[in-house]
C-alpha positions in Angstrom: -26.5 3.8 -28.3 -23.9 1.0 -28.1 -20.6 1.5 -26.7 -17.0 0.0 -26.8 -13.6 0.4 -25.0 -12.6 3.0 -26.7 -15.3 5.3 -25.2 -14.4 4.3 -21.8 -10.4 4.8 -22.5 -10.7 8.4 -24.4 -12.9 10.1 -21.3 -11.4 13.4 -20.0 -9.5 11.7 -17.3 -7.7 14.3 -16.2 -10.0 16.7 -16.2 -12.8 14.7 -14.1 -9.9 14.2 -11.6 -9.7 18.1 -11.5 -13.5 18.6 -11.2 -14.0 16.3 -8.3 -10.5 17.3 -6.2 -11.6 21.1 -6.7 -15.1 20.0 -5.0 -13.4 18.1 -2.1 -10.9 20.9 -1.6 -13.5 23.0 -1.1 -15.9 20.7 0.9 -12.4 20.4 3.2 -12.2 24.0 3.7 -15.8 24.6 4.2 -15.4 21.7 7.4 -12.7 23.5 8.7 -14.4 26.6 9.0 -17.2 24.6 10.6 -19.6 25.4 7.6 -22.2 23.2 7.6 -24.4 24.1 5.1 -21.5 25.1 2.3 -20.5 21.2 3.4 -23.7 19.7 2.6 -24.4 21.5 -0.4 -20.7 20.3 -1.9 -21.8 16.7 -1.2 -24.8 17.3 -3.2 -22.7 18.7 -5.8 -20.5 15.9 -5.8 -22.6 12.9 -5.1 -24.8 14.5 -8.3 -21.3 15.2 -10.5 -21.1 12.7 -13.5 -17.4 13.1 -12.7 -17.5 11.5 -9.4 -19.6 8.7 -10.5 -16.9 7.8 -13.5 -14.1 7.9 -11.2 -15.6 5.3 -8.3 -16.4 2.9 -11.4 -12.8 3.0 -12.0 -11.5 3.2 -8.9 -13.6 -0.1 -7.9 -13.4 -2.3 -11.7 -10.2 -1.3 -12.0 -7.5 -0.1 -9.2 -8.9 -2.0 -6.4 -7.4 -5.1 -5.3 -10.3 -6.9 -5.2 -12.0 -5.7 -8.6 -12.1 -9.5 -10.0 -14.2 -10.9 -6.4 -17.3 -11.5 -7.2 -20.4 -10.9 -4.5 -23.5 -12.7 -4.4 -24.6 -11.9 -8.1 -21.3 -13.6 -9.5 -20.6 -10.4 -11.6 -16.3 -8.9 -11.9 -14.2 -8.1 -14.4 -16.6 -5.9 -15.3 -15.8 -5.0 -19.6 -15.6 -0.8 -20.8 -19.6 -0.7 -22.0 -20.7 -1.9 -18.7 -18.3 0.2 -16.3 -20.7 3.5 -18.2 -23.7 1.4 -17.9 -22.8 1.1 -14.3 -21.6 4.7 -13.7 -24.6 5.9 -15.2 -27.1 3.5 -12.7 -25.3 4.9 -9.7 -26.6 8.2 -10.2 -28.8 9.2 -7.1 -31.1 11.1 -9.5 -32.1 7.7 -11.0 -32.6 5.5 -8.4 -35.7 4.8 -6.5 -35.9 3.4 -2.3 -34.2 0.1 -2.5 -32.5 -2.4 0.0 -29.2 -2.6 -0.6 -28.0 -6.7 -1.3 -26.5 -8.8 0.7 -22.8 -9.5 1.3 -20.8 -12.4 0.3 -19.9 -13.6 3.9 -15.9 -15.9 3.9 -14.3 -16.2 7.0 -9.9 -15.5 6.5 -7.5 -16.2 9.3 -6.3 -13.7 11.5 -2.4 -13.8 11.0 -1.0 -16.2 12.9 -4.1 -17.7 14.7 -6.3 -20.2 14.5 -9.6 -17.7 14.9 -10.9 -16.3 12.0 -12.8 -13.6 10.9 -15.5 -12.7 8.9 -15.4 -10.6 5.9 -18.1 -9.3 3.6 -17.5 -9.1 0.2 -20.4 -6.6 -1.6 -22.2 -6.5 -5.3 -20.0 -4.2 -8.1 -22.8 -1.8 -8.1 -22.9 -1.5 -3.8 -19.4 -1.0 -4.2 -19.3 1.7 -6.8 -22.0 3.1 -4.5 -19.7 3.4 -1.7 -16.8 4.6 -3.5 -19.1 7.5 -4.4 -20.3 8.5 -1.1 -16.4 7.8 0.5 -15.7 10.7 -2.4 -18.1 13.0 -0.6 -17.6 12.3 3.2 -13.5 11.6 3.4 -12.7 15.4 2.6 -15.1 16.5 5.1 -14.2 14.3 8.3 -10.5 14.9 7.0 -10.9 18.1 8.1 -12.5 16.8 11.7 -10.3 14.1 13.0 -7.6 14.1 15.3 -4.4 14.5 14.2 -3.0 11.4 15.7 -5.3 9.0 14.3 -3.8 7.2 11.2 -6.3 4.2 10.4 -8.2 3.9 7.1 -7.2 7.6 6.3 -5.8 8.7 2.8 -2.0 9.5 3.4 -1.6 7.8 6.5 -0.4 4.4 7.7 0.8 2.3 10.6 4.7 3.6 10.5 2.9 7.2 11.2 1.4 5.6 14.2 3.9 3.8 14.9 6.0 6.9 14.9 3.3 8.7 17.1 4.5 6.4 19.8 7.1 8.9 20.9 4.5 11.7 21.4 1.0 9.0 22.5 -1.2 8.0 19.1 -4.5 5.7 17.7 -4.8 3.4 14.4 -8.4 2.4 14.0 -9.8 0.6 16.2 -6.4 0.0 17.9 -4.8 2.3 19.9 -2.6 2.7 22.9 -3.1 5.2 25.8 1.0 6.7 27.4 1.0 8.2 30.9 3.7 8.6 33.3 1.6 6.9 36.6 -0.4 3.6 36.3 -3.1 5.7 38.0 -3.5 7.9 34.8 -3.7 4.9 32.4 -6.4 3.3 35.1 -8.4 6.2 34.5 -8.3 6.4 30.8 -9.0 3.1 30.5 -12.3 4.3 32.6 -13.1 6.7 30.1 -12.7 5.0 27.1 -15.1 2.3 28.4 -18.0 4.7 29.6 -17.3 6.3 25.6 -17.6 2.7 24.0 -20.3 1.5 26.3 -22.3 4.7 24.6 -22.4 3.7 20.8 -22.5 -0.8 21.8 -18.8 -1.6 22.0 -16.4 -2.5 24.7 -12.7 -3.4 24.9 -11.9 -7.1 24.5 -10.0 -8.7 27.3 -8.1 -10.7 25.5 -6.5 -7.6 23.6 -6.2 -5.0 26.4 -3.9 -5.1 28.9 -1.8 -2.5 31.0 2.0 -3.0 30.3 5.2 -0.6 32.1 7.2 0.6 29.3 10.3 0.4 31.9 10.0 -2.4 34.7 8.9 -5.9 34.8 7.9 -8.0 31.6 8.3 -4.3 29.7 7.4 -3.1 26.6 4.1 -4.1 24.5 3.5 -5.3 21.2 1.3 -2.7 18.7 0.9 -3.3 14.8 3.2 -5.8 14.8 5.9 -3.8 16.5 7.0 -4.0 20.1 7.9 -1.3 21.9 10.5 -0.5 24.8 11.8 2.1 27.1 15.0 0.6 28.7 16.8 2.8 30.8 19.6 4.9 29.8 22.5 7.3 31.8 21.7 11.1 31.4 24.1 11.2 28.2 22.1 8.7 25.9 18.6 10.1 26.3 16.6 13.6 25.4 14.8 15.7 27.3 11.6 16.4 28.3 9.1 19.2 27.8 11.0 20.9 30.6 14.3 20.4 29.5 15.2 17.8 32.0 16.9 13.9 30.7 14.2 11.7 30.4 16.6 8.5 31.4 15.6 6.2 29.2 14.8 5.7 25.5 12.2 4.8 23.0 13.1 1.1 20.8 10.8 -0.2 18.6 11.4 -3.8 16.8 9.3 -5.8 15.3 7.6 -8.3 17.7 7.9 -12.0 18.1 4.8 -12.7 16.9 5.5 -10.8 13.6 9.0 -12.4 13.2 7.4 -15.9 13.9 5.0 -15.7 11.1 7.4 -14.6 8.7 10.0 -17.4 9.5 6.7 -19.9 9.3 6.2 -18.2 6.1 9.5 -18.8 4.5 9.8 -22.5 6.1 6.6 -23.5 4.2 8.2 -22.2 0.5 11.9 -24.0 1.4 9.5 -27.1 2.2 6.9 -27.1 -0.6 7.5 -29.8 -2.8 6.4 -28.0 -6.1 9.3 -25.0 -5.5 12.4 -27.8 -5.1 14.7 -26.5 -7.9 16.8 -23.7 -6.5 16.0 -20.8 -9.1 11.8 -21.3 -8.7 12.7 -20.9 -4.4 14.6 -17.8 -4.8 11.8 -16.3 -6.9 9.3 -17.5 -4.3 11.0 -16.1 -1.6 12.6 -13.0 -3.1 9.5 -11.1 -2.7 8.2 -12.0 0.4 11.6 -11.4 2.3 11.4 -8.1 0.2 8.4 -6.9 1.6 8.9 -7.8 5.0 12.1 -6.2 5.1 10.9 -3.4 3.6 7.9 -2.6 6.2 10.3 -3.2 9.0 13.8 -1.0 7.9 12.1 2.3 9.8 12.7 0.7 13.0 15.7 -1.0 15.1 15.9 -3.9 12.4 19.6 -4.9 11.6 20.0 -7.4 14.5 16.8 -9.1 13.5 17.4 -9.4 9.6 20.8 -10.8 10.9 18.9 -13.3 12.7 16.2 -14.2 10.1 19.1 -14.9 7.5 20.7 -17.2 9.7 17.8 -19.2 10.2 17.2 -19.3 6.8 21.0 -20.6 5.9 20.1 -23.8 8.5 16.9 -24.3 6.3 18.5 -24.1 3.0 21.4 -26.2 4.3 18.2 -29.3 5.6 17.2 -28.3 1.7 20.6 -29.3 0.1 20.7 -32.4 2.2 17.3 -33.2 0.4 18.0 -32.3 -2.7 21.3 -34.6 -3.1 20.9 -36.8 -0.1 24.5 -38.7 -1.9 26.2 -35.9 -2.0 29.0 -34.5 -0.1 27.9 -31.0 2.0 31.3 -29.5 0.4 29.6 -30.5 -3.3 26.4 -29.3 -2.2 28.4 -25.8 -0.5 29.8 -25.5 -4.2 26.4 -25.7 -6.1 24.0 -23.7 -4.5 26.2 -21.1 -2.7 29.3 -19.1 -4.2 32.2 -19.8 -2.2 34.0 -21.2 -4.4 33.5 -18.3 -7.4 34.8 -15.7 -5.0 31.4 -14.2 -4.2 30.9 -15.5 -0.2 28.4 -17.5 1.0 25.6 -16.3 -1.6 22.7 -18.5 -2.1 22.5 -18.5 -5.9 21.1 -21.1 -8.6 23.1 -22.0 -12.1 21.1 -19.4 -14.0 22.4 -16.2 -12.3 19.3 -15.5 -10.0 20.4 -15.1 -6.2 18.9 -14.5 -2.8 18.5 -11.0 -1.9 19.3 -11.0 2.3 17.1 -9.6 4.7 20.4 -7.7 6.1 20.7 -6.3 2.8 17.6 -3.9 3.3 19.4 -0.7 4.3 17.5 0.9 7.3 15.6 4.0 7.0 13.5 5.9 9.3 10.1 6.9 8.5 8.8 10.4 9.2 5.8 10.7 10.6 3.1 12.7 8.5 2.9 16.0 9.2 -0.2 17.2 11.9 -3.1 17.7 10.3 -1.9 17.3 6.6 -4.8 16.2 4.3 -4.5 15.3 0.8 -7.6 17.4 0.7 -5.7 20.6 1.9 -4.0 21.0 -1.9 -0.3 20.9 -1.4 0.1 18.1 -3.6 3.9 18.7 -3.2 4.4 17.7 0.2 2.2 13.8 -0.8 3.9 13.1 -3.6 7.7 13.6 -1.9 6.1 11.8 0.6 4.8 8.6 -1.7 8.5 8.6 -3.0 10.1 7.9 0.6 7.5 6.0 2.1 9.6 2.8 3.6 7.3 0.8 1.4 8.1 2.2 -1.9 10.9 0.0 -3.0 14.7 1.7 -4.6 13.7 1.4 -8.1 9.9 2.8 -7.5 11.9 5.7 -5.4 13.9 6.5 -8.4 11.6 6.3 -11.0 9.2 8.7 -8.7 12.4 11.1 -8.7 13.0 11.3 -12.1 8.8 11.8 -13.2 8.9 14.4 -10.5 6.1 12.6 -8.9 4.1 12.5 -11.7 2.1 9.2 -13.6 4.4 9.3 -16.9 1.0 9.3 -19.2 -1.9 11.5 -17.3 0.6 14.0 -15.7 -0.8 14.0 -12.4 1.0 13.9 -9.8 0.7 10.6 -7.4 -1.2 10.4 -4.3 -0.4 7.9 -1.6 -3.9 6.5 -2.3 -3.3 5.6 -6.5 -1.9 2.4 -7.0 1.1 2.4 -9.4 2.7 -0.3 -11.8 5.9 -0.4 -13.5 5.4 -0.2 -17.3 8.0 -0.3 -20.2 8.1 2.9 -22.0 8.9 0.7 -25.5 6.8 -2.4 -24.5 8.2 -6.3 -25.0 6.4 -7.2 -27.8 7.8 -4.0 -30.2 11.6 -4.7 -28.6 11.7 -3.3 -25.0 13.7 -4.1 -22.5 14.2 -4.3 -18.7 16.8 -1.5 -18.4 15.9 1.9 -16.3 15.7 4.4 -18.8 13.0 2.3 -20.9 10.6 2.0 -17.2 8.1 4.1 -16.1 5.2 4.8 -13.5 1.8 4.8 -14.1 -1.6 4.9 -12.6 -3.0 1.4 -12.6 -5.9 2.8 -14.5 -3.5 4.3 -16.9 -1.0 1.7 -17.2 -4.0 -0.6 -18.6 -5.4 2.1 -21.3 -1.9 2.2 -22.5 -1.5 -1.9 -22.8 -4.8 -1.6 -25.1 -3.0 1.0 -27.2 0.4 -1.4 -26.9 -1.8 -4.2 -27.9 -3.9 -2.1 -30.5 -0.6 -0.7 -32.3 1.0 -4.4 -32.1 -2.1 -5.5 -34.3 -2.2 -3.3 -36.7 1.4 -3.8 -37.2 1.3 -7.5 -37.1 -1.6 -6.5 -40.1 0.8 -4.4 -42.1 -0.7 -1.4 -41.3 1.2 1.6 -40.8 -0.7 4.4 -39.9 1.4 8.1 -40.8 -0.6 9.9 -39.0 -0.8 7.6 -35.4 0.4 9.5 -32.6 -0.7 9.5 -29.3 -0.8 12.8 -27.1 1.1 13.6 -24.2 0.1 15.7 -21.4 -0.8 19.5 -21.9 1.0 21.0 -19.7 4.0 20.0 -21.1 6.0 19.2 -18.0 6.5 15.7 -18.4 7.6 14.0 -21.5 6.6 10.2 -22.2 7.5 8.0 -25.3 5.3 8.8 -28.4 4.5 6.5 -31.0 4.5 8.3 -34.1 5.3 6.6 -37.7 5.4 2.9 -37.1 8.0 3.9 -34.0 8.9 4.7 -30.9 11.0 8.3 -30.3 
């Protein structure tokens, strides 16, 4: 039987999402209680459910951010009929032994070096393979790991780590071992060698070293963050587990390294020939200095953006020069910067767009996620409040987030840290919208994109003449969240 988009698009969403989250709720639940067998039967459940299968198509042809790189077969973008066909060849009930393909092998530099390192890039059908089984063994050793380990888990980041430091921590494979005497970090370095000689691996010299928080060349860089202890007089510090000052306290900037790349970074876009009008650099380098900025305002970051933006004034100063090497530097002053229309020294080109500073990112601190919280454990609450003040989730995301109550404006589920979300205009551009607030809202990537084909769908059949009475499109049934409706030729 043939199919077509629409067969894709008008699947119970919602309610496969509910099916599979009930089965890893339960699969979390049943590992916490160290219930083996009521753990392996769930995986069977889920590894068998049609739901599951669906949702690791979508999640890999559609939210990942790799969907459209190809493995070794040449095969992306993968159209509606074949995302079933492909959901329905994953299922473990129809496949025979095979050998799983090889990867695509490309080699990407490691920030900031010259090394490299590989990277494997799998077939569509590998990947939807994995997604599947990551649906069956996350909720289980979610329930199992430590609570201070934050690397490649749902709901957890490097700020958590990086918060961690103040009470010792781990992010993947990197991690950092605190103890008060060098003998005690001696002997966990012991340990964790005799553990990693066990399953092959062993620490690389060139990456481990033992640092003093305090004295000497203090302080170590982790994540792109360096961290110091300076000391402190009994009135600036806290106390210890026994209630005694500790006489020093914890800073943590970003390191060198980290604010080296970034300047490198923003050098190369002043310099690159094909961005020399002032209004195509700003919107080349708006972003980037967004982002950075953003990942960095949970720690002690004011003096730093300070800095950054003054280095980036010289450079745009060597880039007026350029740019009218016969003019004056009071003429150039005038044109690219606002002194003279009462606004300061604000970088901004003729057609309104300007610079947004680094010092302009207000600082706020992260808090770290909370023990053993799982997005498995059901308070779906406590993630979503948590999606809309994570330090990466920028003002306008934040306040969209508020108003939706943390829910995707056209499912009605509420967000995880995990979904990837995109801006969409409630009234889209082509019927009339615009950019303002009240006409933006969030959705699931996989959502946003079923409601383009309905924008686009709606636009045809208007371009066509046609206008259907009885067009409507439904919104959520539980009627907690209101989005725009299309009913009658118009939006209401």
């Amino acid at each position: 039987m043939e199919t077509s988009s629409e067969d894709w698009a008008l699947l119970p969403w919602r309610k496969l999402e509910h099916q599979v989250y009930r089965l890893q709720k339960r699969m979390y639940r049943a590992a916490g209680r160290g219930n083996v067998r009521a753990v392996h039967r769930l995986h069977q459940l889920l590894v068998l459910s049609r739901s599951a299968r669906l949702l690791a198509v979508r999640r890999v042809t559609q939210e990942n951010q790799g969907k459209q790189t190809a493995g070794i077969d040449g095969i992306k973008s993968l159209t509606p009929p074949e995302r079933l066909t492909l959901a329905q060849a994953i299922d473990p009930k129809h496949q025979q032994k095979r050998k799983a393909k090889p990867v695509r092998r490309v080699w990407i530099p490691k920030p900031g070096k010259l090394e490299k390192r590989p990277l494997g890039i799998p077939v569509m059908y590998e990947r939807a393979c994995q997604a599947l089984a990551k649906q069956a063994l996350e909720p289980e050793w979610e329930a199992r790991f430590e609570a201070n380990s934050y690397g490649f888990r749902p709901g957890r980041g490097c700020h958590d780590a990086i918060g961690a430091i103040f009470n010792e921590i781990r992010y993947a494979d990197d991690f950092v071992a605190l103890h008060p005497s060098r003998a005690g970090v001696e002997k966990a370095r012991q340990v964790i060698e005799l553990w990693l000689t066990g399953i092959g691996l062993e620490l690389k010299p060139s990456k481990t070293r033992i640092t003093h928080t305090l004295e000497g060349e203090a302080g170590f860089d982790f994540l792109g963050f360096n961290v110091r202890q300076p000391r402190v007089g009994r009135t600036h510090t806290g106390n210890n587990s026994h209630g005694h000052p500790l006489g020093f306290k914890t800073l943590i900037k970003r390191s060198n390294e980290a604010i080296k790349r970034h300047t490198s970074k923003l050098g190369q876009i002043v310099r690159d020939p094909r961005a020399a009008p002032q209004a195509a650099l700003i919107a080349h380098l708006n972003p980037v200095m967004h982002g950075w900025a953003h990942d960095y305002r949970t720690v002690v970051s004011k003096d730093t953006f300070s800095k950054c933006d003054a280095w980036l004034y010289a450079q745009w100063q060597g880039w007026a020069r350029r740019r009218h090497p016969n003019k004056k530097a009071r003429w150039g002053a005038h044109r690219s910067w606002t002194v003279d229309r009462g606004e300061g020294w604000r970088f901004k080109a003729q057609d309104g767009s300007s610079l947004k500073e680094h010092a302009a990112t207000l600082i706020k601190r992260h808090v770290k996620v909370r023990g053993n919280a799982s997005p498995f454990d059901g308070n779906l609450i406590y993630w979503a409040q948590r999606l809309k003040e994570h330090p990466l989730t920028s003002r306008r995301v934040g306040h969209l987030l508020k108003l939706q109550q943390g829910r995707c404006a056209f499912c009605g589920l509420l967000f995880t840290e995990e979904d990837q979300l995109e801006t969409d205009h409630s009234i889209p551009e082509i019927l009339g919208g615009d950019e303002r607030r009240m006409n933006l809202q969030l959705l699931h990537r996989h959502c946003h994109d079923q409601k383009s084909v309905q924008d686009g769908s709606y636009q045809a059949r208007t371009d066509r003449g046609i206008h259907d009475k009885d067009h409507l499109i439904e919104e959520p049934d539980d009627g907690k969240l209101s989005r725009p409706v299309l009913e009658r030729g118009r939006e209401r």
